[in-house]
N, C-alpha and C positions, 0 to 999 in steps of 0.2 A: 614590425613587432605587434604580438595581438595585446589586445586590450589587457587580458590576463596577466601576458607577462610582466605588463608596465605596472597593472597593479603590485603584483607580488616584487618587483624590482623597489619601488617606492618605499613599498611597509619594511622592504629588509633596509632601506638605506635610514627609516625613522628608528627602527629597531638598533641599528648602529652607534648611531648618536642617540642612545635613551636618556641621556639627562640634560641632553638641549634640547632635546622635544619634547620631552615633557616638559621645561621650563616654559615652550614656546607655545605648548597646547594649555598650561597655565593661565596664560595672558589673556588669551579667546576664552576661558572658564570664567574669567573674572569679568570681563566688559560683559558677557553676552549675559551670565548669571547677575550683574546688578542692572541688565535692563527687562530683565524676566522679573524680579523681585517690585522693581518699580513697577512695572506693568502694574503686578498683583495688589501693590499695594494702591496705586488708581483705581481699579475697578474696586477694590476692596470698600475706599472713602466713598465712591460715588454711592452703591451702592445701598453702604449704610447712611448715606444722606437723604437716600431717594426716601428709605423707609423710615427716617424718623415725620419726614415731614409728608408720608404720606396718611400721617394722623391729623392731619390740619387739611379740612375741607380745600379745595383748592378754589370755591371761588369766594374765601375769605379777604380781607383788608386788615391790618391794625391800623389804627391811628390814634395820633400820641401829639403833645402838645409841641413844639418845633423847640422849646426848650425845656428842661424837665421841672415838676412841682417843686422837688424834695430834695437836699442833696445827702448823700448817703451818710451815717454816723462814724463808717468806718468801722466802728465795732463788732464781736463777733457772740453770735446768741440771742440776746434779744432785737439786735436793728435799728431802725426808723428813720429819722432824718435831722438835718438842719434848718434854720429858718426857710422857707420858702423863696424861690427863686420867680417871679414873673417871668411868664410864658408869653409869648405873641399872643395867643391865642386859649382862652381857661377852655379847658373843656368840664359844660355844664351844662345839662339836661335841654339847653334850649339850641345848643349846639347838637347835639344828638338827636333830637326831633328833625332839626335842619337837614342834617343828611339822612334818617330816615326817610323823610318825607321824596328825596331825590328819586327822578323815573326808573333810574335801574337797581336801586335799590332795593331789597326783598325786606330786610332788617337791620337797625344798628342797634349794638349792645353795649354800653357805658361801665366800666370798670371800675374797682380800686384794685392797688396793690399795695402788696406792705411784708414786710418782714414780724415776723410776732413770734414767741417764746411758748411754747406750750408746755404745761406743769401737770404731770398726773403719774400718781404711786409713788411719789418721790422723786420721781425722774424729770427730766427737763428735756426739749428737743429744740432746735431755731428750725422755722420751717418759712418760705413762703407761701403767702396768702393772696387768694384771687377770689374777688367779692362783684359776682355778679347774681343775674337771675337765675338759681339753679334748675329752672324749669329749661332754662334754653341752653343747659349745658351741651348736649350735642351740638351744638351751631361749631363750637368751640375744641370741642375732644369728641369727633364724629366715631370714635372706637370705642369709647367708654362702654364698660361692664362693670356691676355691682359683684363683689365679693360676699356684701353683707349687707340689707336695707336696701331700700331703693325709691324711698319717697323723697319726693325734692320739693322742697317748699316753699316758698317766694316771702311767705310774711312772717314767717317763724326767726325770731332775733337771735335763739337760741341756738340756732341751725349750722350744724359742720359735719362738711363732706373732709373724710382723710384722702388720703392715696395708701394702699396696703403698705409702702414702704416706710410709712410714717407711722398710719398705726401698729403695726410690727414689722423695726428696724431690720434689715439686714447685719445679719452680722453680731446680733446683740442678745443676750439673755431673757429680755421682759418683751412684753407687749406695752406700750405707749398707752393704748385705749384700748375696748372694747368696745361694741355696737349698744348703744344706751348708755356709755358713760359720760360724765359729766369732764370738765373740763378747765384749766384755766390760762386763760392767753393772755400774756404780754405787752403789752409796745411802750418802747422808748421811743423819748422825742426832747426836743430843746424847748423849750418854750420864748420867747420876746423879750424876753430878761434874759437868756443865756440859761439858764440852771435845766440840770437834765430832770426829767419825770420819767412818770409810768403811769401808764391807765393799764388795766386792766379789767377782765369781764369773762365768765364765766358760759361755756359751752354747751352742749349736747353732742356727741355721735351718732349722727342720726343715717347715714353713710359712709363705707367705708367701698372704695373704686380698686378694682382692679388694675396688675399694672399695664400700660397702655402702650409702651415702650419710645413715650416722648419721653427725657428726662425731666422737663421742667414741671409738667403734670404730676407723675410719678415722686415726686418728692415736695409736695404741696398741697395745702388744704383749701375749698371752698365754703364762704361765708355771704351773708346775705350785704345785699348795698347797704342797705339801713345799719346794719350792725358794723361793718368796716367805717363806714362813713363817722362815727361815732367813736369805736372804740380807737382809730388814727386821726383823729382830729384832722379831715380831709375836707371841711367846711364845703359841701356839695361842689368841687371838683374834681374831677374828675383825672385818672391817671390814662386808661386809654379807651379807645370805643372800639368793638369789631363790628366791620361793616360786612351784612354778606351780599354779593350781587345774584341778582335774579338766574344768572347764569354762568358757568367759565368765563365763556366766552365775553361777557360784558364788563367783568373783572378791569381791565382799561379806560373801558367808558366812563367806568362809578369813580375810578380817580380822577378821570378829566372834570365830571362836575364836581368833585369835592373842590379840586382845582379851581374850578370859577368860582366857586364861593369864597375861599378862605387865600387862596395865591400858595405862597411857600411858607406862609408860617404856620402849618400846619404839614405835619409826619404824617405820611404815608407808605406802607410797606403790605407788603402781600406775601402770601408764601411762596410763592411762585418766584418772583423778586429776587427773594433769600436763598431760594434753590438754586435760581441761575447764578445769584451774584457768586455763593460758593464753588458750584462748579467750576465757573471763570478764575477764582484762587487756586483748586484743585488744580488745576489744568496749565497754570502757571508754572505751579514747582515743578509738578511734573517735566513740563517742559523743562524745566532748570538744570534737577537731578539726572534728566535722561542724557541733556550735553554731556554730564560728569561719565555717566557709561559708557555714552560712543566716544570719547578723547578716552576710555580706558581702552576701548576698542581696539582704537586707531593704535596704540599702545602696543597690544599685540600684534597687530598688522607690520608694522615696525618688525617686532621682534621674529617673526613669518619671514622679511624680505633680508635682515641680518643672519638669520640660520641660515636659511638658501644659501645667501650669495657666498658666505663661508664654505657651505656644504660644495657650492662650484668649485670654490677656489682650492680646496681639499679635493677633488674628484677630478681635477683637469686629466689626467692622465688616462683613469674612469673613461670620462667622454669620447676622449680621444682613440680608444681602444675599440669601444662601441663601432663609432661611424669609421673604423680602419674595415671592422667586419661586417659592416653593411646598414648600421642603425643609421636613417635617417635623420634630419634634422628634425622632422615631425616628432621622433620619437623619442630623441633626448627634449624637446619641448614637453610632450605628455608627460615623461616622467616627472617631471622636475613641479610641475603645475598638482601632479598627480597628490607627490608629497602634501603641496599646501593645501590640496583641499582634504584630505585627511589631517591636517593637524586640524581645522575651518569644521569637519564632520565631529570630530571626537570633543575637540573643545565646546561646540555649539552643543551637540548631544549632554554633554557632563553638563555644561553650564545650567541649561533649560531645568533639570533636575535638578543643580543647586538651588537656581532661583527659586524655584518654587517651595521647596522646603525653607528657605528661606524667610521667603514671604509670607508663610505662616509662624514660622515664630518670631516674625516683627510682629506681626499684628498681634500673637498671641503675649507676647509681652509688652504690647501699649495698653491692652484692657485689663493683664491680669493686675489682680491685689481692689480693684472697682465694685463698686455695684451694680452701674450704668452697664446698658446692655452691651452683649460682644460685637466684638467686628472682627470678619476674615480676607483673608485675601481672595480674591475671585480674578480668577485667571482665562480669559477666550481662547479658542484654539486658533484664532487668525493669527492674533498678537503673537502667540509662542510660534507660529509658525514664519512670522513675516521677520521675528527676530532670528531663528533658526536660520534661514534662506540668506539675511542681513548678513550671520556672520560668516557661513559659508564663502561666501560672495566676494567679502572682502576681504577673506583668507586666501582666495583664490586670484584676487587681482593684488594681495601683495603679493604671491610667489608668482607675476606676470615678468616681472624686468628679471629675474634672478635666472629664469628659464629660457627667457630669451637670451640672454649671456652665454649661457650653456647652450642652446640651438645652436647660435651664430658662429662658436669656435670651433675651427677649421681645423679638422684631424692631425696636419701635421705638427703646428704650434702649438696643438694640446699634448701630442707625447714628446714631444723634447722638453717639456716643464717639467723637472726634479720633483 
């Protein structure tokens, strides 16, 4: 029999049974489309992860005390802390010289942070607050663009830098500030007696940043150390240092001598770090979700090797008739294999398309109703293809035993079966 025929013999016997194969090209829709969907939704994560943190210089460091200043209030809006917590290690000016001064060091830059309340036109907002040298803000947000202003000024107490999202909310009727407005900030805290306060202190707009598309930036103001130091009762301690190393490449180094100076009571984390550690979690569930696909696979494969063998057990006579008039054992084999890689073509084909429609509107309803930047599915043509080839494959080796059943029965014993 030529190839022709067996095709067209195959699609008229799928064509026969049309709602057991469609039930059975269903099953291959479903495994093969939830591992096209995961795909996309993998590349989709990595990628917006490459890009948030491709805002952070990479041969940056933080470091943070091994145990935290402050513990949080819990509350929400104005912030601050609870009595203070002893650190292994204070970080304070003479510790940041310490590692500035290290071989591979280029610079270390000592921080506050704080939660704080900002009040302006009647309106309130809770924002975080990051109080370093604003002169050396690119160390830090190596993307930074000014929207409005662009003087940074190191002695000025009165000095605050917005992010555009803060000075005009998403999403909201008013402007927060303007460039030259004045200001008034917040901060809650407990005091050594237990009873809550407030300090507060009064601002300038003296920049206003564009958004940068890190989210922590993007929704946070800069302030001078002197001014933090004071208005959060931060008693010249210090919440984290970024250290930059002279090069990528020595990014290892500069931890190893922070290492010999301070041991492990001292935080160390780099972006690099947090990029691999996350893709290491990405990569996990992935792995996790993707078993859940191929056992739906395997599912359909099953249901591939029960239509068959049905389909024999229904056709004995069929077969039997075949090789009375000359069909080969080859050729009731083709046929029969033929069938399952057409259910294996059609299911894999459908599915590849579901998935991926799919995997856009996962993603597109994980960001929507946000402010926070989007994220899509991003899909390679290896991956759809090694999944396409996947399901085929093992559409074709389940219709392997069902076809062999049908080869190996021997024309006479096939037409005396009722």
């Amino acid at each position: 029999m030529q190839s022709k025929d067996i095709t067209e013999l195959a699609f008229s016997a799928l064509r026969e049974r049309k709602t057991r194969s469609i039930l059975t090209i269903v099953m291959v829709i479903v495994g093969s489309s939830l591992m096209v969907s995961i795909s996309g939704l993998t590349g989709g994560f990595t990628q917006f992860t490459e890009k948030q943190f491709s805002a952070l210089a990479p041969n940056v460091l933080f470091i943070s005390s091994a145990q935290p200043l402050e513990r949080s209030s819990g509350g929400f809006g104005i912030g601050g802390g609870g009595p203070p917590v002893s650190p292994k290690v204070v970080l304070t000016s003479v510790v940041a010289n310490n590692i500035k001064n290290l071989p591979s060091v280029e610079d270390a830059l000592p921080n506050y942070q704080g939660q704080l309340t900002l009040e302006s036109k009647g309106k309130s907002i809770p924002i975080r607050v990051f109080a370093f040298d604003p002169q050396k803000m690119y160390v830090i947000v190596p993307n930074a663009e000014f929207d409005e202003g662009s003087v940074l000024t190191s002695n000025d107490p009165s000095f605050l830098l917005l992010a555009e999202n803060v000075a005009r909310p998403p999403g909201e009727d008013f402007d927060l500030a303007v460039l030259g407005q004045a200001v008034q900030a917040k901060y809650s805290f407990v005091d050594e007696s237990g009873r809550q306060k407030v300090n507060s202190r009064s601002f300038v707009v003296k920049s206003i940043l564009k958004v940068t598309g890190n989210p922590t930036v993007d929704s946070a103001g800069i302030i001078t150390p002197d001014a933090a130091n004071s208005l959060m009762n931060k008693g010249n301690k210090y919440d984290g240092i970024v250290v930059t190393a002279k090069s990528v490449d020595l990014v290892d180094e500069v931890e190893a001598e922070i290492r010999t100076l301070y041991g492990n009571d001292i935080g160390i984390t780099s972006a690099q770090f947090i990029l691999k550690t996350i893709k290491e979690f990405i990569s996990g569930i992935t792995s996790f979700m993707l078993s859940i696909a191929v056992v739906a696979l395997l599912v359909g494969a099953v249901g591939i090797i029960t239509t068959l063998y049905t389909s024999v057990m229904e056709r004995t006579r069929e077969i039997g008739t075949m090789k009375a008039i000359g069909a080969q054992s080859r050729d009731v084999l083709s046929l029969f294999l033929s069938e399952a890689v057409m259910i294996g073509v059609i299911g894999a084909t459908v599915g590849i398309v579901v998935g991926i429609a799919g995997g856009f509107v996962l993603t597109a309803a994980m960001t929507s109703g946000g402010d926070g930047p989007s994220m899509n599915a991003v899909f390679f043509p290896q991956d759809l293809a090694m999944i396409w080839f996947l399901s085929v494959g093992l559409s074709a080796l389940a219709g392997f035993y069902p076809a062999m059943k049908a080869s190996k029965m021997p024309p006479i014993v096939a037409l005396r079966r009722e």
